[in-house]
ROTORTI-90122 format. One line per 10 residues: number of its first residue (from 1); for each residue x, y, z of C-alpha. Coordinates in nm, 4 decimals, padded with zeros to 6 digits. Layout:
REM residues N
NUM = X Y Z | ...
***
This chain:
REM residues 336
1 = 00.0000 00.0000 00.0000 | 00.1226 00.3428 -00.1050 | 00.2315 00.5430 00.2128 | 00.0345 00.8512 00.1585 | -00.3273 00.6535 00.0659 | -00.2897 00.5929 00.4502 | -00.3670 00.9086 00.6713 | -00.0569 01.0856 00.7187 | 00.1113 01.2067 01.0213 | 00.1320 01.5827 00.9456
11 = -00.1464 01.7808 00.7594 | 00.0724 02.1270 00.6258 | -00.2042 02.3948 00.4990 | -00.0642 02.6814 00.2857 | -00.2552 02.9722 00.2134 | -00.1489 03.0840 -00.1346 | -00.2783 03.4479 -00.2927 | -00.0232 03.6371 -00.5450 | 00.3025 03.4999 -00.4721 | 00.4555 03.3925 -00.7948
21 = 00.7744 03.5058 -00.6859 | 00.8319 03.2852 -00.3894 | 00.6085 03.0223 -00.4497 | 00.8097 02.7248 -00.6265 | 01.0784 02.8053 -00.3278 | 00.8342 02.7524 -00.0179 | 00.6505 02.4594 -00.1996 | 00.9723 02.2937 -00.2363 | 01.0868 02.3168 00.1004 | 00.8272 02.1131 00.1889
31 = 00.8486 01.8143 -00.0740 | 01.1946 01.8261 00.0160 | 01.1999 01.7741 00.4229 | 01.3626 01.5028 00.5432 | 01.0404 01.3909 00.7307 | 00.8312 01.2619 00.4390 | 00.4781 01.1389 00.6048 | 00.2584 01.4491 00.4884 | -00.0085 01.6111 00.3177 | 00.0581 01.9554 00.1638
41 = -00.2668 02.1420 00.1301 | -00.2224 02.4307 -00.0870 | -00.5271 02.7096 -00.1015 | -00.5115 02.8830 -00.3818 | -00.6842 03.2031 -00.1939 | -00.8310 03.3867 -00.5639 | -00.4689 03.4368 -00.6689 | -00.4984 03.6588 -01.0168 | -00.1315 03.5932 -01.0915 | 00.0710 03.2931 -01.1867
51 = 00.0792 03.1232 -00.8637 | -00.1872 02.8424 -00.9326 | 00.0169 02.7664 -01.2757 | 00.3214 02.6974 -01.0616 | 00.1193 02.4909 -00.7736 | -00.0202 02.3148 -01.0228 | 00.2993 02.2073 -01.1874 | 00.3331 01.9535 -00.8216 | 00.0241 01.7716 -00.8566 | 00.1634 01.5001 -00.9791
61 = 00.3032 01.4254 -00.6519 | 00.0469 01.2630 -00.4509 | 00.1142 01.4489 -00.1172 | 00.0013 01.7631 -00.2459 | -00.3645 01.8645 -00.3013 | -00.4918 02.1373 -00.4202 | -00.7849 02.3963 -00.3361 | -00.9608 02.6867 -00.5183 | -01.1774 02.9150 -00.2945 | -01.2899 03.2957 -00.3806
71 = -01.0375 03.5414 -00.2292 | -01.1328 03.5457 00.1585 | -00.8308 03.6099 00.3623 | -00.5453 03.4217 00.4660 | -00.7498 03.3379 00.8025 | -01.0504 03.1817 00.5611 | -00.7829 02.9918 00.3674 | -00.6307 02.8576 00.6995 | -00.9540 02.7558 00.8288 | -01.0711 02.5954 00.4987
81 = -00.7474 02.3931 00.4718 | -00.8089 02.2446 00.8544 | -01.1505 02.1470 00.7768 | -00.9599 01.9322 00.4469 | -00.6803 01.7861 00.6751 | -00.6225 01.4494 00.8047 | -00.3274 01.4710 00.9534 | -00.2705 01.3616 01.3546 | -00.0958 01.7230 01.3329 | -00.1381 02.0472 01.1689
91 = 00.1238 02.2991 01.0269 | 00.0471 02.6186 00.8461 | 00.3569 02.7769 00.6150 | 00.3067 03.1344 00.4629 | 00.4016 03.0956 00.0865 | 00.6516 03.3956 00.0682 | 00.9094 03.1728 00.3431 | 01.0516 02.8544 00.3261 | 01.1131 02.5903 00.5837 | 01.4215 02.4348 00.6898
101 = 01.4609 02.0738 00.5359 | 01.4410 01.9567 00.9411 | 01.1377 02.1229 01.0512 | 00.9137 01.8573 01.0625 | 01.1850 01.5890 01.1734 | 01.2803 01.7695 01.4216 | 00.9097 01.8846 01.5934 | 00.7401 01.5588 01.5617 | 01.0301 01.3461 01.7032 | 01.0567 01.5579 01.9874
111 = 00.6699 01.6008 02.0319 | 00.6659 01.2098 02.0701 | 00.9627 01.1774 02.2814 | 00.8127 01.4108 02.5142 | 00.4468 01.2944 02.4698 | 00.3911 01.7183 02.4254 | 00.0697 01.8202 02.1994 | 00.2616 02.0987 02.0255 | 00.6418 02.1980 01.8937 | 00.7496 02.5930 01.9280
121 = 01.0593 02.6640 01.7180 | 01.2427 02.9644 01.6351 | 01.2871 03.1335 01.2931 | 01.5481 03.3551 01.1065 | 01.4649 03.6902 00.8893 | 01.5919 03.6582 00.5073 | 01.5487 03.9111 00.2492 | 01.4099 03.8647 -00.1015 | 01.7116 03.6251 -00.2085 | 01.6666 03.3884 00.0545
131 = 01.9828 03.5500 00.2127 | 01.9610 03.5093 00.6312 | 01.9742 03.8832 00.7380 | 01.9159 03.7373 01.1364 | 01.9244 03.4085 01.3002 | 01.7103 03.2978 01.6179 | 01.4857 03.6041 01.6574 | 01.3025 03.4668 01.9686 | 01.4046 03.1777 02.1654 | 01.6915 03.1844 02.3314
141 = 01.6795 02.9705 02.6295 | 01.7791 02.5847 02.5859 | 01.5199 02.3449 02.4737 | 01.2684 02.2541 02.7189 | 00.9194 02.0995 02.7826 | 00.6677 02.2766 02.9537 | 00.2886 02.2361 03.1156 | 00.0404 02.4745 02.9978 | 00.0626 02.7088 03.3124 | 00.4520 02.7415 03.2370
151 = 00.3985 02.8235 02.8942 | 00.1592 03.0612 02.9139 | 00.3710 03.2255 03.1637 | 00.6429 03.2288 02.9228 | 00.4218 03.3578 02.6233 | 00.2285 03.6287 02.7880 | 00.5996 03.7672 02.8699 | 00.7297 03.8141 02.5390 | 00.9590 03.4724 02.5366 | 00.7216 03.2455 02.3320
161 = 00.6483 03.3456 01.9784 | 00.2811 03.2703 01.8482 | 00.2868 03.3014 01.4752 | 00.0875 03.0413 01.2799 | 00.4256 02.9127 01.1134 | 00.6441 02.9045 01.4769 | 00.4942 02.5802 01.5706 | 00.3689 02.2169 01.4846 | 00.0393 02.0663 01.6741 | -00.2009 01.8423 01.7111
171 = -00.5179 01.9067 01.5270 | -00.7220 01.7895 01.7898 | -00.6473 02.0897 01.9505 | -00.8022 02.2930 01.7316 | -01.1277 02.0273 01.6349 | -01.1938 01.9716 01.9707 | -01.1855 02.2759 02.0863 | -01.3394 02.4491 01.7538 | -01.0975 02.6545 01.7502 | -01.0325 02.8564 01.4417
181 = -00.8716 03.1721 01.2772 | -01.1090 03.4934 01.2994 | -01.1913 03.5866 00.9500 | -01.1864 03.9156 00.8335 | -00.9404 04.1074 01.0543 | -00.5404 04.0732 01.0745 | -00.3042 04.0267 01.3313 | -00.5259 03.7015 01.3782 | -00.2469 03.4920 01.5341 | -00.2679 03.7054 01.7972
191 = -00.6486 03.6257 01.8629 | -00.6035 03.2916 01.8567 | -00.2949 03.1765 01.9745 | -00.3744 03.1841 02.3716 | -00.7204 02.9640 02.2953 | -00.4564 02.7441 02.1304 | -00.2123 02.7229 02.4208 | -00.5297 02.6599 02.6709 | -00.5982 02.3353 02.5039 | -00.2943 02.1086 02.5573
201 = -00.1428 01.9744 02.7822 | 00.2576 01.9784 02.7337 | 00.4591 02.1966 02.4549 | 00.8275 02.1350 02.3641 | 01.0104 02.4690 02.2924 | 01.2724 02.4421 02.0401 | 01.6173 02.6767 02.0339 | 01.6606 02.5636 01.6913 | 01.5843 02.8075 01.4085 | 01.3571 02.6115 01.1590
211 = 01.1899 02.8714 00.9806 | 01.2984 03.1103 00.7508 | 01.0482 03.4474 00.7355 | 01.1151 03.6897 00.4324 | 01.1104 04.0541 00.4730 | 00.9648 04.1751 00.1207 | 01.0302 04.5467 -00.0151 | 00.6141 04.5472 -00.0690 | 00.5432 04.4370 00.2833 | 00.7703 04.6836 00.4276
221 = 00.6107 04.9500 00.2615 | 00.2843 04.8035 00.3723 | 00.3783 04.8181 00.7636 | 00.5112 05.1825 00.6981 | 00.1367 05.2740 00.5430 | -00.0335 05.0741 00.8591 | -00.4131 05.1961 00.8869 | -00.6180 05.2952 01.1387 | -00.8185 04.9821 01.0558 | -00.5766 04.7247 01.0980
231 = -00.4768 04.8932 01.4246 | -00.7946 04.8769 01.5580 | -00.8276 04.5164 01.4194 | -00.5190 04.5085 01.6574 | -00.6908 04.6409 01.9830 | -01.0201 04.4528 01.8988 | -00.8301 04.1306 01.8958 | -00.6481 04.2015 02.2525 | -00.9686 04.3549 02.4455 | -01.1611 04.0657 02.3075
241 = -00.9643 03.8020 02.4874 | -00.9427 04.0567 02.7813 | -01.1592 03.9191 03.0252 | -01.1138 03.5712 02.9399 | -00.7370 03.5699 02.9760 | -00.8200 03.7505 03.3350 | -01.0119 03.4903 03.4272 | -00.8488 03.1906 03.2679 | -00.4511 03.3218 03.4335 | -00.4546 03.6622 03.5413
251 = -00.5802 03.5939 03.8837 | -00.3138 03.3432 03.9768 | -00.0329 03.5378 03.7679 | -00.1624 03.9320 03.6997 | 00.1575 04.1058 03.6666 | 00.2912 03.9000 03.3813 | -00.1155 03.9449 03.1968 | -00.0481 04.2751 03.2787 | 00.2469 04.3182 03.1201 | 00.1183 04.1015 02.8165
261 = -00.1123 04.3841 02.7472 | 00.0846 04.6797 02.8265 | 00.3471 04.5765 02.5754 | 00.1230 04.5156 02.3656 | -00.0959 04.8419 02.3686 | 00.1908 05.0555 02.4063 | 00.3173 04.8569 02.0527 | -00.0374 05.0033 01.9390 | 00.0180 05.3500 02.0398 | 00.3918 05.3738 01.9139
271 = 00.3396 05.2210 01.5837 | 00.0346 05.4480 01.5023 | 00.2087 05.7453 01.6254 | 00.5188 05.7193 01.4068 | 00.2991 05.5632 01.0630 | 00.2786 05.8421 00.7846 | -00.0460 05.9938 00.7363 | -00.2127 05.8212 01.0361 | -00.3765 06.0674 01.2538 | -00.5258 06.0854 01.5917
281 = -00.8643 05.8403 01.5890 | -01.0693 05.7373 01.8533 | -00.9565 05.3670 01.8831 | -00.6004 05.5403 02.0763 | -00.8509 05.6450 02.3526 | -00.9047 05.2956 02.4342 | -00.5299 05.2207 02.4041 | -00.4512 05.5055 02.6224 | -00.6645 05.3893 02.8645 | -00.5580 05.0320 02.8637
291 = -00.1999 05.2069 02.9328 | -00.3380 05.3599 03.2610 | -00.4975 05.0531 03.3335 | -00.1649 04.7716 03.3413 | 00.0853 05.0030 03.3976 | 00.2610 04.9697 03.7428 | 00.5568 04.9552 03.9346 | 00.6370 04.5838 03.7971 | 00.6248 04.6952 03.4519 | 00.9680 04.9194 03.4860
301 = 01.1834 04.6239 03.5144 | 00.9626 04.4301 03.2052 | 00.9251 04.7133 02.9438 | 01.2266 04.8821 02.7510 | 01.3229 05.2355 02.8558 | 01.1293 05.4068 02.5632 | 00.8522 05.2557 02.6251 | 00.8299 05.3121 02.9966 | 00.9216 05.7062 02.9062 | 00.5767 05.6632 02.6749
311 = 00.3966 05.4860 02.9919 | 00.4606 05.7056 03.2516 | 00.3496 06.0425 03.0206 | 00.0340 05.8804 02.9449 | -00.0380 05.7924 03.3113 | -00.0209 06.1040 03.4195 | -00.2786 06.1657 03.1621 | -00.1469 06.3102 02.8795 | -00.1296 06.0304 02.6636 | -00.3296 06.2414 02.4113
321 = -00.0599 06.5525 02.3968 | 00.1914 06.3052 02.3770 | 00.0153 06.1358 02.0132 | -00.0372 06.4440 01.8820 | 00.3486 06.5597 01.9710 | 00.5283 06.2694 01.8284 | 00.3088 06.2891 01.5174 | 00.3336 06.6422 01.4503 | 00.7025 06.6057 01.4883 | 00.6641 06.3407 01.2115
331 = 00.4587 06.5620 00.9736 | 00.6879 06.8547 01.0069 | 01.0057 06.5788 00.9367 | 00.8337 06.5232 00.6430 | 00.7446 06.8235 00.4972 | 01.0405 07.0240 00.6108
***
């Protein structure tokens, strides 16, 4: 009996929407890892370029399917490729980055000598040739196993990274939990990644870089143009899972929750301060106040010093004068 006419171990879902130039790379990288029981579910998400030509061009290998939906989002394509898996665990890869050849070696053998429901690994930055501009952007502490409470510890302070590519897990943790992507909205990792880490047991972190994330020219651009809508996709997605992170771990542990969102909203306020043509909007009342809210004593020796210059202005309420100064000062920069 063929190998992959049995269900296969891993189920890898990659979103795919106008990414000609980096497709045949990350599809590759995947055929080619040295751990070959998979499924690669590619979702062609309305792509109007050549990327379904060059997805195409692998069907004939028979551990790659492929799917044509309208364009939805990459959290639609995501969710759609789950609901086609079989796999006793799920991976998602972006289709712009590439995997190591080891990624999949690596997290399942240690997910199995550890009995642990899910594999956290750490990644490098390239640039548009594949060149590695940074290695290990995230972990750095040895390789360890944790329980749930000790990961979320180590997550909701910074050290645990929760991007859909950064880990490999068992998709019963999302089916029986229903847990999926929210549609419609970005930074959706964000949203669901504590759900995630709520229903298993045992993780294994990995200080092994097995990911390779690509900075494109076009994104970059992108992130310097951020709207006022994404941001407040953004703050939606954090006050959402407010009071259920409070009362699933912030009564036990409230200064690290605390400091999960204060880093978090400050992030808001800085980034929308400092993005060209972004001015005040009402959404940075809420993150102001959220400031107010977690900042505290606890917070000086967990924040960088910027930020805890930015903190203390804006609890002494003038969080608002403080927007309006550092973006002024940008406008005049720019037309000076």
């Amino acid at each position: 009996m063929n190998l992959h006419d049995q269900q296969p171990t891993v189920s890898i879902v990659m979103p795919v929407y106008n990414v000609e130039k980096y497709l045949d790379e990350s599809i590759r990288s995947v055929l080619n890892q040295t751990f070959q029981d998979f499924e690669l579910l590619i979702i062609n998400d309305g792509s109007t370029d050549n990327s379904v030509c060059i997805a195409e061009s692998y069907r004939q290998d028979d551990r790659v399917k492929i799917f044509s939906i309208p364009n939805s989002g990459i959290s639609a394509a995501r969710n759609f490729g789950m609901q086609h898996a079989c796999g006793e665990y799920l991976y998602f890869i972006d289709p712009d980055d590439f995997a190591a050849t080891n990624l999949l070696h690596e997290t399942v053998n240690q997910m199995i000598s550890f009995n642990s429901d899910m594999a956290i690994f750490d990644f490098n930055e390239v640039n548009e040739k594949s060149e590695t501009i940074q290695s290990g952007m995230l972990l750095q502490q040895p390789s360890e196993c944790l329980a749930t409470d000790a990961l979320i510890k180590k997550y909701l302070l910074g050290d645990v990274p929760n991007y859909a590519w950064s880990y490999v897990v068992k998709r019963e943790a999302f089916t029986s939990n229903n847990i999926i992507f929210p549609e419609g909205k970005v930074y959706e990792d964000l949203a669901m990644f504590p759900h995630l880490l709520f229903s298993i047991n045992h993780a294994v972190l990995l200080h092994q870089s097995l990911y390779n994330y690509r900075l494109r020219s076009d994104s970059l651009t992108a992130a310097k143009q951020i709207s006022a809508e994404s941001l407040t996709d953004y703050v939606m997605n954090l006050t959402e899972n407010e009071d259920w992170l409070v009362n699933k771990f912030g009564r036990e542990n409230p200064s690290e929750l605390g400091i999960y969102f204060l880093r978090h909203f400050l992030q808001i306020f800085l980034t929308a301060s400092k993005s060209s043509g972004l001015d005040y909007f009402s959404v940075i009342d809420i993150v102001i106040d959220r400031i107010k809210h977690y900042f505290s004593f606890y917070a000086f020796q967990k924040i960088a010093f910027k930020q805890m210059i930015v903190a203390c202005i804006i609890k002494i309420n003038l969080g608002r004068a403080l927007y309006l100064a550092l973006s002024g000062s940008r406008k005049r920069q720019k037309y000076n």
